[in-house]
Each structure stands twice: as C-alpha cells, then as structure tokens.
VEXDREN-2710 file (C-alpha; in Angstrom, 1 decimal):
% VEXDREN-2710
k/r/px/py/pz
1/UNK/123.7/132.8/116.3
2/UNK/121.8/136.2/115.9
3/UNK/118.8/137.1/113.1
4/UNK/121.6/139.1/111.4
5/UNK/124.1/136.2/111.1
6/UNK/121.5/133.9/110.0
7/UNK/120.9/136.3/106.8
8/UNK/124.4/136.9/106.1
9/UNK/125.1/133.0/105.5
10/UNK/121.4/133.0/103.4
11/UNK/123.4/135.8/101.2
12/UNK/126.4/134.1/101.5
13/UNK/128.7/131.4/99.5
14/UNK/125.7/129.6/98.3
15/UNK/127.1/125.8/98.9
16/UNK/127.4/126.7/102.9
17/UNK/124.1/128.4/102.8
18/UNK/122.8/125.2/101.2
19/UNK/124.2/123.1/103.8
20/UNK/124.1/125.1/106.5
21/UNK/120.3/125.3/105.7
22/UNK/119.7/122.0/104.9
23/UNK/121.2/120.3/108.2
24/UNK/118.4/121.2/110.8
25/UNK/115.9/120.9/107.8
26/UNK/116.7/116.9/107.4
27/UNK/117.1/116.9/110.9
28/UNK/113.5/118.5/110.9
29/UNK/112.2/116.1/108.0
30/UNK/114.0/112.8/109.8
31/UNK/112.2/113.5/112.7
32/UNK/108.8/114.4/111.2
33/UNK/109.2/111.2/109.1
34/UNK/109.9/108.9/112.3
35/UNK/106.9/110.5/113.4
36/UNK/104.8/109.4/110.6
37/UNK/107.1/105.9/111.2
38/UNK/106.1/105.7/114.7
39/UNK/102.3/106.0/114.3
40/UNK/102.7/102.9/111.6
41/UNK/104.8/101.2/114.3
42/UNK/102.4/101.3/117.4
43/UNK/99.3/100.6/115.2
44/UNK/101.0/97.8/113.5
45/UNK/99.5/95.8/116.9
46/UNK/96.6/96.7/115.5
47/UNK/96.2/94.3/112.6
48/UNK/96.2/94.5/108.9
49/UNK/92.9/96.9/108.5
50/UNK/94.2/99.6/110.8
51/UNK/97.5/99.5/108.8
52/UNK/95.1/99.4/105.4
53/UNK/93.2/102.1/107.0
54/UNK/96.6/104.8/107.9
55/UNK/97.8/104.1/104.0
56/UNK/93.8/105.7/103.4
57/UNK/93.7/108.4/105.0
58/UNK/97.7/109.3/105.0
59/UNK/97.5/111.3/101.4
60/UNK/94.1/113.3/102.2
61/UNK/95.8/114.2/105.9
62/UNK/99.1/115.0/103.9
63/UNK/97.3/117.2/101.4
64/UNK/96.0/119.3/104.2
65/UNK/98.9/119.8/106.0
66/UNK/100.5/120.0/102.3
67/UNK/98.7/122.9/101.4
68/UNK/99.2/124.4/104.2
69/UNK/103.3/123.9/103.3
70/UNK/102.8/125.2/99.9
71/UNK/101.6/128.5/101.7
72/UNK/104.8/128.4/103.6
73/UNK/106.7/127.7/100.6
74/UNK/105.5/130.8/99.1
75/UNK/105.9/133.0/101.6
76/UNK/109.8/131.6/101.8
77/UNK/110.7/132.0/98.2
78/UNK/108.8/135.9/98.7
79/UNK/110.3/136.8/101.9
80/UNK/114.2/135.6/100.8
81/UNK/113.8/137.4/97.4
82/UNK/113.2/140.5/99.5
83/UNK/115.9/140.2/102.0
84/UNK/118.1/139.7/99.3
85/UNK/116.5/143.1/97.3
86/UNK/117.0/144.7/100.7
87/UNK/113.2/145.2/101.3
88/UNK/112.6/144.2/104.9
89/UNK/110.1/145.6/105.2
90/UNK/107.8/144.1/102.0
91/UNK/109.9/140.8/103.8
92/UNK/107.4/141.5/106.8
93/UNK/104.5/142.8/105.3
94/UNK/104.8/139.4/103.5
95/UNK/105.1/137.2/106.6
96/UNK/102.1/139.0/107.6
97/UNK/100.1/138.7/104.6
98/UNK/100.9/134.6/104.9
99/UNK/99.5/134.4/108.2
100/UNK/96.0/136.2/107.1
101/UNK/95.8/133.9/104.2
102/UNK/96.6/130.5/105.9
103/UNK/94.2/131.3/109.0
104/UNK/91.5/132.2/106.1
105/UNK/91.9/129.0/103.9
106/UNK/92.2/127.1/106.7
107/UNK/88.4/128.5/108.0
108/UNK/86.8/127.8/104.7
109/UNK/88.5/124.7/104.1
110/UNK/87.0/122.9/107.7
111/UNK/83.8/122.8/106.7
112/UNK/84.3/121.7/103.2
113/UNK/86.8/118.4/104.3
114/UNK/83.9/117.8/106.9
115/UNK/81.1/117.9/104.8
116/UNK/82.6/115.8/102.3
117/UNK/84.4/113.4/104.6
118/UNK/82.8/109.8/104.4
119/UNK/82.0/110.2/100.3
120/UNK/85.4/110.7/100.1
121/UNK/87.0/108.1/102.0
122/UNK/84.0/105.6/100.7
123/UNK/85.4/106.3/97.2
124/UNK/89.5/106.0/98.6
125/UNK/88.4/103.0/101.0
126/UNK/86.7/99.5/100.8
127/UNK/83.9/98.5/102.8
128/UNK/86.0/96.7/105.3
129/UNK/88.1/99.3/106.5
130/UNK/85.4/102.4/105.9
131/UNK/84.5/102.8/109.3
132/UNK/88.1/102.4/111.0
133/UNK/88.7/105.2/108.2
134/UNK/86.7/107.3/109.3
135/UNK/86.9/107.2/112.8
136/UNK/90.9/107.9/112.4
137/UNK/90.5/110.8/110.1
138/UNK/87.6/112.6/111.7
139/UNK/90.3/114.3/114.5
140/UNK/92.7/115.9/111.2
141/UNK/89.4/117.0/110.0
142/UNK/87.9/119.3/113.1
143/UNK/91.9/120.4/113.1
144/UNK/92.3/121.8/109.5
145/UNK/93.5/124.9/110.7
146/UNK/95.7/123.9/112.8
147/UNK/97.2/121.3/109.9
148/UNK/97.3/124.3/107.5
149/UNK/99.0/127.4/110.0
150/UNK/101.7/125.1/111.2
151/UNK/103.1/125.3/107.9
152/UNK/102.9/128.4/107.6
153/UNK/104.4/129.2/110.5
154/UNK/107.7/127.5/109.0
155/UNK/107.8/128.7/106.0
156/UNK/108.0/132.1/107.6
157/UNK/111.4/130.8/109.6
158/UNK/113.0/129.0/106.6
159/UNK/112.1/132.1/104.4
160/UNK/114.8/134.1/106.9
161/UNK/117.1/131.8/107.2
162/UNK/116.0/130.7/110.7
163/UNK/115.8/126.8/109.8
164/UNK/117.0/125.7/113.1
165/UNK/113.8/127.5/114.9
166/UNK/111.8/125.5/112.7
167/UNK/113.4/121.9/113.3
168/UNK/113.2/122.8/117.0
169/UNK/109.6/123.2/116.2
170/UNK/109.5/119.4/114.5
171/UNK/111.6/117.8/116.8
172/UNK/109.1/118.9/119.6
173/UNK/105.7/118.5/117.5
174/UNK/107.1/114.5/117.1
175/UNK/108.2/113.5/120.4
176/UNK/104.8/115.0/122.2
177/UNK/103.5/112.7/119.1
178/UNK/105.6/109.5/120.0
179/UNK/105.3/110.1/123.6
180/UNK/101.3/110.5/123.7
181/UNK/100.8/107.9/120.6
182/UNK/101.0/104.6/123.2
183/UNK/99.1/106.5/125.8
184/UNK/96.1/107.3/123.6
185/UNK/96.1/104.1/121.4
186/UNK/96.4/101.3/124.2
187/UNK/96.4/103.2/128.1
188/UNK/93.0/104.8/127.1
189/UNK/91.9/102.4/124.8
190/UNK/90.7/104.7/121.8
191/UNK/92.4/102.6/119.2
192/UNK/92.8/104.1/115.5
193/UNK/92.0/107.2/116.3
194/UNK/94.1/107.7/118.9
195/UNK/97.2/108.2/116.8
196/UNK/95.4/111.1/115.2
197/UNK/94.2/112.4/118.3
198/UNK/97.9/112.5/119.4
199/UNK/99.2/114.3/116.2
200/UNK/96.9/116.8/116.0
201/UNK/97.8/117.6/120.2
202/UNK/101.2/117.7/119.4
203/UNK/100.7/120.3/116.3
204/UNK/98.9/122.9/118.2
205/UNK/101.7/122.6/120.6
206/UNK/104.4/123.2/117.7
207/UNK/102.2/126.0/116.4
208/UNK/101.9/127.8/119.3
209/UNK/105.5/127.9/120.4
210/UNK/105.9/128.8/116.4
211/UNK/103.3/131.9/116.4
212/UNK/105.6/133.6/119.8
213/UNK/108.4/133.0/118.2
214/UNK/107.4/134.7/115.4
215/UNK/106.0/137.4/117.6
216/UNK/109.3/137.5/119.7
217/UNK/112.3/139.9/118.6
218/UNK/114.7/136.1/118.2
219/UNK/114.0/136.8/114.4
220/UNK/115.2/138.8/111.8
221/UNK/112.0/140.1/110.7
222/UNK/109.8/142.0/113.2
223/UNK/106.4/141.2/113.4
224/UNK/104.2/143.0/115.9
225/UNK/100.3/142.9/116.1
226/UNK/99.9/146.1/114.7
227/UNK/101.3/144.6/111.5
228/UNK/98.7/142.7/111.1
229/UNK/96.6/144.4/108.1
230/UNK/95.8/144.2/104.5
231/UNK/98.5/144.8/102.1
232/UNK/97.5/144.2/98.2
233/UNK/100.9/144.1/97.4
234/UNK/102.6/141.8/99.0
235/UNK/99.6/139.1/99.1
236/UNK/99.3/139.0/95.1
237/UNK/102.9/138.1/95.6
238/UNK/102.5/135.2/98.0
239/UNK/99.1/133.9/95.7
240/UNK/101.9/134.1/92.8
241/UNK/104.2/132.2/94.4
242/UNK/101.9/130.3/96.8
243/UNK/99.2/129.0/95.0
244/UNK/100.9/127.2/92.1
245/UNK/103.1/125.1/95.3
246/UNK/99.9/124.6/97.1
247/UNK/98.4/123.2/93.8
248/UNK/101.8/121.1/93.6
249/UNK/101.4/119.4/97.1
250/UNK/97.9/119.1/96.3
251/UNK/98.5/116.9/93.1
252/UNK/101.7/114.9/94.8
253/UNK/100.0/113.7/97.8
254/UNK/96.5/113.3/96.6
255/UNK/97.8/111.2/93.7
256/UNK/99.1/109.2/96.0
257/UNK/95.1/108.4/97.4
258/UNK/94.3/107.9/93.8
259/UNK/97.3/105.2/93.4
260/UNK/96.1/103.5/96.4
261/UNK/92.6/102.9/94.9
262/UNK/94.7/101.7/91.9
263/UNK/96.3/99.3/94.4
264/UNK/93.0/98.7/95.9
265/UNK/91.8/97.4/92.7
266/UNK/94.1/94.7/92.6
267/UNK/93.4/90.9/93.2
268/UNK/94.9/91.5/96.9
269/UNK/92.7/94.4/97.8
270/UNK/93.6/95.9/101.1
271/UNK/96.4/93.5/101.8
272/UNK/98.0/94.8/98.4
273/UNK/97.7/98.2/100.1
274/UNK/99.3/97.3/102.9
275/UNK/102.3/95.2/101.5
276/UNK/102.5/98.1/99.3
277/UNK/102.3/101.1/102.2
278/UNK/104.7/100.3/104.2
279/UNK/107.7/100.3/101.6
280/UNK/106.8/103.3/99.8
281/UNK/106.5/105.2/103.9
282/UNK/109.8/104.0/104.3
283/UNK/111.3/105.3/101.0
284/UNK/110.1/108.7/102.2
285/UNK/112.8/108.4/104.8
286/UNK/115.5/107.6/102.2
287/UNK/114.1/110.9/100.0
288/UNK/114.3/113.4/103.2
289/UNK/118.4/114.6/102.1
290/UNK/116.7/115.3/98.9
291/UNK/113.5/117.3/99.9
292/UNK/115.5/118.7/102.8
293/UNK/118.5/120.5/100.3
294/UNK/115.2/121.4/98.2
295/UNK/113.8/123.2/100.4
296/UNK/117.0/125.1/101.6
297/UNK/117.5/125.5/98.0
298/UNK/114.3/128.0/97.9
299/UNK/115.6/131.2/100.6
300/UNK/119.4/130.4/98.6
301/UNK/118.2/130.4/94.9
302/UNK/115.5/133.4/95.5
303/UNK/118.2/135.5/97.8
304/UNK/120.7/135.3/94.9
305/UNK/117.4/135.9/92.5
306/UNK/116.8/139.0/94.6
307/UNK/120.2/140.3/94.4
308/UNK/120.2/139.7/90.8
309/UNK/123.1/137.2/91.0
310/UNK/123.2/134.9/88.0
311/UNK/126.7/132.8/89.2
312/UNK/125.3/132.4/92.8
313/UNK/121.6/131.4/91.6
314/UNK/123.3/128.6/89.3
315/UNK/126.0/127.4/91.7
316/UNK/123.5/126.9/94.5
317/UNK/121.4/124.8/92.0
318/UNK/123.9/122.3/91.4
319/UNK/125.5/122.0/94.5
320/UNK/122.1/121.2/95.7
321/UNK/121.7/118.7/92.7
322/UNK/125.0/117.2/93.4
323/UNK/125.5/116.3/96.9
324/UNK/121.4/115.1/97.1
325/UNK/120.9/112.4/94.3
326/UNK/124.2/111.4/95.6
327/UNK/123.2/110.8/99.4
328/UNK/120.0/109.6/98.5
329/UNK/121.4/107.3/96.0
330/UNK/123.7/105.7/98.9
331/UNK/120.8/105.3/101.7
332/UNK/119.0/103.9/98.6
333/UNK/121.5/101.2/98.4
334/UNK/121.8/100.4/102.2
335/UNK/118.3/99.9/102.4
336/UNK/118.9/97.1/99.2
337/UNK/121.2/95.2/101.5
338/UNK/119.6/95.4/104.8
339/UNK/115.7/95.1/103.6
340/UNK/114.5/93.1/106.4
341/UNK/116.1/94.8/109.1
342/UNK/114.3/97.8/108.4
343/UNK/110.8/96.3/107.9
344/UNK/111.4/94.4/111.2
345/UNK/109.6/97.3/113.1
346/UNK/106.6/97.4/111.0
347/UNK/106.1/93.5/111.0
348/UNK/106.7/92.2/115.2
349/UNK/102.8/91.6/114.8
350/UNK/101.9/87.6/113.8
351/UNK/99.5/89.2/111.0
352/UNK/102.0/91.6/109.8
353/UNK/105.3/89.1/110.4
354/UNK/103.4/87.2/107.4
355/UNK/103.4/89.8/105.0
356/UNK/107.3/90.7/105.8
357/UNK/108.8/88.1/102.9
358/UNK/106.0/90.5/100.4
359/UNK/107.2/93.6/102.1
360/UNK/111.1/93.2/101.3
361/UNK/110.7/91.9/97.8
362/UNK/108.9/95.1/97.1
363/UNK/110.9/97.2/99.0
364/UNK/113.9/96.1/97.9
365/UNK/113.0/97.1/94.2
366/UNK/111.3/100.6/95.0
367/UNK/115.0/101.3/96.1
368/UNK/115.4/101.7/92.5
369/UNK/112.6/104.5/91.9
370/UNK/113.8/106.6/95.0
371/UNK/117.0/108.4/93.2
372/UNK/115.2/109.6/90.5
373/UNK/112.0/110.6/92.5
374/UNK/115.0/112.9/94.3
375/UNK/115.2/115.4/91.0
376/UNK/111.9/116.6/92.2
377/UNK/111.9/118.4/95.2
378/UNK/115.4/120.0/94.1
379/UNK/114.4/120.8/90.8
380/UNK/110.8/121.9/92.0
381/UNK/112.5/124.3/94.5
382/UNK/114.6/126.1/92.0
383/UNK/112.0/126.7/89.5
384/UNK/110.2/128.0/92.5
385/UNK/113.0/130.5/93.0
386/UNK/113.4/131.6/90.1
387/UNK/110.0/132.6/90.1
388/UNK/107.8/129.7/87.9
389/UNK/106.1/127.8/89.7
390/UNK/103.5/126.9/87.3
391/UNK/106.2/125.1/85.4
392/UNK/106.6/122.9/88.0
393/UNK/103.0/122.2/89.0
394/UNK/102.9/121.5/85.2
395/UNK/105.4/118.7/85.8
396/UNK/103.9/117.4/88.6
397/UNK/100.5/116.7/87.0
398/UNK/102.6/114.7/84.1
399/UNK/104.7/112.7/86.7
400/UNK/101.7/111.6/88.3
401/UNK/99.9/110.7/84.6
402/UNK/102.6/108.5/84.3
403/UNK/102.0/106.9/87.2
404/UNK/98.7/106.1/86.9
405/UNK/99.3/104.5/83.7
406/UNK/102.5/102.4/85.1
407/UNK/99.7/101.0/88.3
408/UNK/97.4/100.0/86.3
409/UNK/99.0/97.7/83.6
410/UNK/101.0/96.6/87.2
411/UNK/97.2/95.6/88.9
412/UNK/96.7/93.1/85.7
413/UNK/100.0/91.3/87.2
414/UNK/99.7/88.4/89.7
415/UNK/103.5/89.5/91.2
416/UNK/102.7/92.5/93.8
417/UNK/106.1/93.8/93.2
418/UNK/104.9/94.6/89.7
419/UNK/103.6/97.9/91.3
420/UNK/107.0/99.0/92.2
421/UNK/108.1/98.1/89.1
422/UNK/105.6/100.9/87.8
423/UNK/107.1/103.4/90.0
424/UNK/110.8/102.6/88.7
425/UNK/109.5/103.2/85.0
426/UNK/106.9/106.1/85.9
427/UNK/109.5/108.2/88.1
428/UNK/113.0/107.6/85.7
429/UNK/111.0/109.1/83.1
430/UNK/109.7/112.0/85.2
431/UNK/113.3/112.5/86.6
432/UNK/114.8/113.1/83.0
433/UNK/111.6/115.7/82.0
434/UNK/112.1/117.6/85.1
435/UNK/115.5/118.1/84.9
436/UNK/115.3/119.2/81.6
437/UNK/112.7/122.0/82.0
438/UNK/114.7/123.1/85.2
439/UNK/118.1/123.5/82.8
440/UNK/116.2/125.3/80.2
441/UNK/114.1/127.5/82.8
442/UNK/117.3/128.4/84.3
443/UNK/118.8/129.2/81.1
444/UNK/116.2/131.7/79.8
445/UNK/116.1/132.8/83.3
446/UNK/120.0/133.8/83.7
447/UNK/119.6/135.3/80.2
448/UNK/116.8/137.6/80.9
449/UNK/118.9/138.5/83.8
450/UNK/122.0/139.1/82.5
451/UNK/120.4/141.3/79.6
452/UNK/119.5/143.8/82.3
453/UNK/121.8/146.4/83.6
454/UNK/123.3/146.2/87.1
455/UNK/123.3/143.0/86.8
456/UNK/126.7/140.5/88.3
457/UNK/127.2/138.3/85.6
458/UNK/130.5/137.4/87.2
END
C-alpha cells in the first residue's frame, strides 16, 4: 500500500479508517505488552523482591517513555488535522518541529531523572528491595532519550496513517527484548538489571530503523535534513496539543507509583505489591483493543476535524466507543473463567506458585474495573481531536483522586482483594464522568462548527 493510499483510508469512511488503523496498533500494543509480560516472566525466577522491585520502577520507566508518547500523540492529532486541511506542508514542518522538541526534553530530562534517582525510588520502595531498585532502573535512566524519541518517532507514523510502519517497529523493539532478556538475566549473570539492559538495546534498535524510515521517501510526508529548523508556528501547535497529553501520561502512570506506596503501606508490604502487580499487568493486556481504537481514533477524529466534517468526527467516535468497551468487555470475561491459566506463567517459581491462590482471587475481580477503565483512552483521544486536551488531563487528575481515596480505605482491610475492589468503585465512577464531558465537548464542539460557513453538516 502506498503513502497516498494510506491517507485516503485516514480521510475515508471513518469506521474502516478506525479499524483499518487500529489492527496493526493492537497488534503493536499486544506485542509491546507481551514484552512488558515477558520481562515479569523470566524474572519471576528471580523471587518475590525482584518481582516487588519491576512493580517499583515500572510507573517511573512508563512515565518516561509516556511522555515521550504524549509528544507523539501531539504531533499525530497536529499532523492528521493538517492533512485533512490540505497543509502538507505545516504536516511536515510539524513532524519536524516534534523531533526538535523530543530530542530537547529528552537532554534536559537525563540529568534531572539521574540526579534525583535513589530519593525517589527510596520514597516509591522499601528498604528491602531499594537496592535491587535501583540497580534495575539505573539503565532506563542513562537512556532517557532514547525512551522519549522512540515515541516520538511513532506518533509521527500514526499521525499519517502509517500505523503498520509503527507496529513493525514494536514487533521488532519486543522480540530483540524477549530474545536478549534470558541471555542477559541468566547466560551473563547480571540479574535484575538485565532485563532493563535488554529493553533499552532493543529501543535504540526500533528507533533507529524508525528515524530512516522517516527519513526515507516510504512516507507520505517528506522529511529531509534540510527541514530540520525552527518553525514558531507549527511548535506552539504541537506544545498545544502535546503538552496537556504529556501531562496526561504523566499523571496515569505516575499515579500508578503513588498507588503502589498505597499498596506498600499495607499489612503485606511488598508481597501485597506483588500479589497485587501481577493482575493489574495483566489487565493491561485485556485494555490494549481499547487504547489501540483510541489511539487510531486521534489521525480519524482530527482528519474529519480538519476537513470540518461534523457527521464523520461523530461517527468515528462511536464506532470507536462501540466495538472497544465491547471487545474489551468479552476478554474481560474470558479472563474471569480461566484466572489460573493465565497467572500460570507468572507463578512456575516455588515462591511465586504460593502466592497464585492470592493472585486469582484478585484478578479475577479487577476483571470488573477493566471495561470501564476502557472509556478512557477512547474518550481521551477524541477530546484530544477535537482539540481539548486540557479537558482530559483535567479528568485524569480526578480519576486518579478517586483512586487514591478507594486504596486507602482498601489498606485498612485484612482481604488483599479489597484493593481491587477500590479500583472497581474508583474507575466506574471515572468511566461515567468521562463520558459525559466527551458527549458534551463534542456537542459544543459540532455546534461551533456547524455555525461556521463551509461547513458539511450532512
């Protein structure tokens, strides 16, 4: 499929843009997710405090590479609303001014994450797992840049339709992971930090193939090296849009640090962590449909918000709505039946195989929170699209109040599963907000639009 074909499906039927978007990005997401699945798997050998000391440092490492994503997020939602105003080259000049700004936050941010390291895992961590912390974070940290371009780099490719370039980017970043995880950990003996040591290889290969891609004439928008300069413009567009989704990953996977410490403070201490960890990792695989049709949601919604499209910008939103609570609802539910089975990976160990009865009776009621965690990433991305992202930053920071609250009334309880319970009650109610705002942004949206002249309202 050429550059040209690829952007005539983004600014096409919306519902086969949406899916025809979303396929390689779950592929891309199940893959990355495995990943993440597969570094829990060969370190569960490792005992309880390396398992402990992963659920640690997992949120500050997704943060980083989060904010990096929020860049890329931007720079989609920018880049599609130009294609689909017919401004290739403010589309380019975009992509551009992206780059500049991920390399530049990703400089400044090194030496800040490394300064600040071991206070922060000290106050994240307990004493007994500190130093295994440490040691497995301390790779991600000299790597920052790295962490941050790579998403970039995709957000550039989703942002022009080019989804499959950026699964093929995954699918290779995960299996150089899986395939150098057992090599590092156990054939060279470096333990812990091994796994990090792996992942961070195997995203400077992904980015590099990304960055001459991008370079390369496979995609729609060129980008040459004499591009690369300055443009006011176009980068007080990508901080608009940008920022406020950096922000957003910022607060969604940091919280989650700041929930383990909640966890942490529990009667169970690190084993609570762990019994905890594992289930909620797993529930990320459920959620990928979800964050994958949310994500496709951002080039579709912003294309049709480009072309000043009100019926296309709306229908894309519910499709997207429809078809993910709805898968994610149905994986939810095979995971409620066959609990065990998929915890078996994470629990062959004779430490871990004793926490497995914990494991499933906590798993098996977080399959409950999953479908309404869902409304977030879809409702996030349209809001993104339709150009207010602050709105759902907003909503982000309330979700994650709610949380807090929810684990710790759930810490006074002696039942561990009273944790997931608080993520049932803490994410319903966050489900029925979000949706809410989204209807009602979309609504003053499509009227604003519609009031305009030129505008299809048909």
């Amino acid at each position: 499929m050429s550059a040209e074909d690829r952007v005539d499906i983004l600014l096409g039927n919306p519902r086969k843009a949406v899916i025809a978007m979303a396929i390689p990005l779950i592929l891309s997401l199940l893959v990355s997710q495995v990943n993440v699945l597969a570094d829990r798997a060969w370190c569960a050998g490792l005992g309880d405090d390396a398992m402990s000391a992963i659920a640690v440092v997992t949120p500050v490492y997704l943060t980083i590479v989060g904010l990096g994503s929020g860049i890329g997020v931007g720079a989609s939602a920018v880049i599609s609303r130009m294609i689909g105003a017919d401004k290739k080259e403010k589309a380019s000049a975009t992509a551009v001014q992206s780059i500049i700004f991920g390399l530049l936050f990703g400089l400044i941010l090194t030496p800040i994450i490394f300064l600040g390291q071991n206070d922060l895992l000290a106050i994240l961590s307990k004493e007994n797992i500190l130093g295994i912390s440490e040691d497995y974070m301390l790779p991600y940290t000299l790597f920052i840049i790295v962490l941050v371009f790579n998403g970039v780099i995709i957000g550039i490719l989703n942002g022009q339709g080019a989804t499959q370039y950026s699964m093929y980017l995954t699918v290779i970043q995960a299996v150089v992971n899986i395939a150098l995880d057992p090599i590092m950990i156990y054939s060279l003996d470096m333990g812990l930090p091994g796994a990090s040591i792996a992942t961070v290889i195997a995203t400077i290969v992904s980015t590099m193939l990304g960055v001459l891609l991008i370079l390369s004439k496979k995609t729609f928008l060129p980008i040459s090296r004499s591009a690369f300069h300055y443009d006011g413009e176009c980068m007080k567009l990508l901080l608009k849009a940008g920022v406020p989704q950096m922000l957003e990953y910022a607060v969604l996977y940091f919280m989650d640090a700041v929930l383990n410490v909640i966890v942490l403070m529990s009667a169970e201490g690190s084993h609570a962590l762990t019994v905890y960890s594992v289930p909620d990792n797993l529930m990320m695989l459920v959620v990928i449909p979800a964050m994958a049709i949310g994500s496709a949601l951002i080039p579709v919604a912003s294309s049709a918000f480009g072309q000043r499209d009100v019926n296309r910008m709306r229908d894309s939103f519910k499709f997207a709505l429809k078809i993910g609570i709805t898968t994610v609802f149905i994986l939810a539910m095979i995971v409620e039946i066959f609990p065990e089975q998929c915890l078996y990976i994470f629990s062959y160990s004779g430490e871990m195989m004793e926490n497995r009865p914990e494991m499933v009776a906590m798993l098996r009621v977080m399959c409950f929170y999953i479908s309404f965690f869902a409304f977030t990433p879809i409702c996030s991305g349209y809001m993104q699209a339709m150009g207010h992202p602050n709105r759902s930053l907003i909503l982000a920071l309330w979700r994650n109040a709610l949380l807090i609250m929810f684990y710790l009334i759930a810490i006074q309880q002696t039942d561990l599963t009273a944790i997931a319970y608080a993520l049932v009650c803490g994410h319903s109610i966050a489900a029925v907000t979000i949706l809410v705002v989204t209807l009602l942004t979309g609504r003053q949206v499509s009227k604003r639009m519609m009031s305009q002249d030129g505008i299809k309202s048909s």
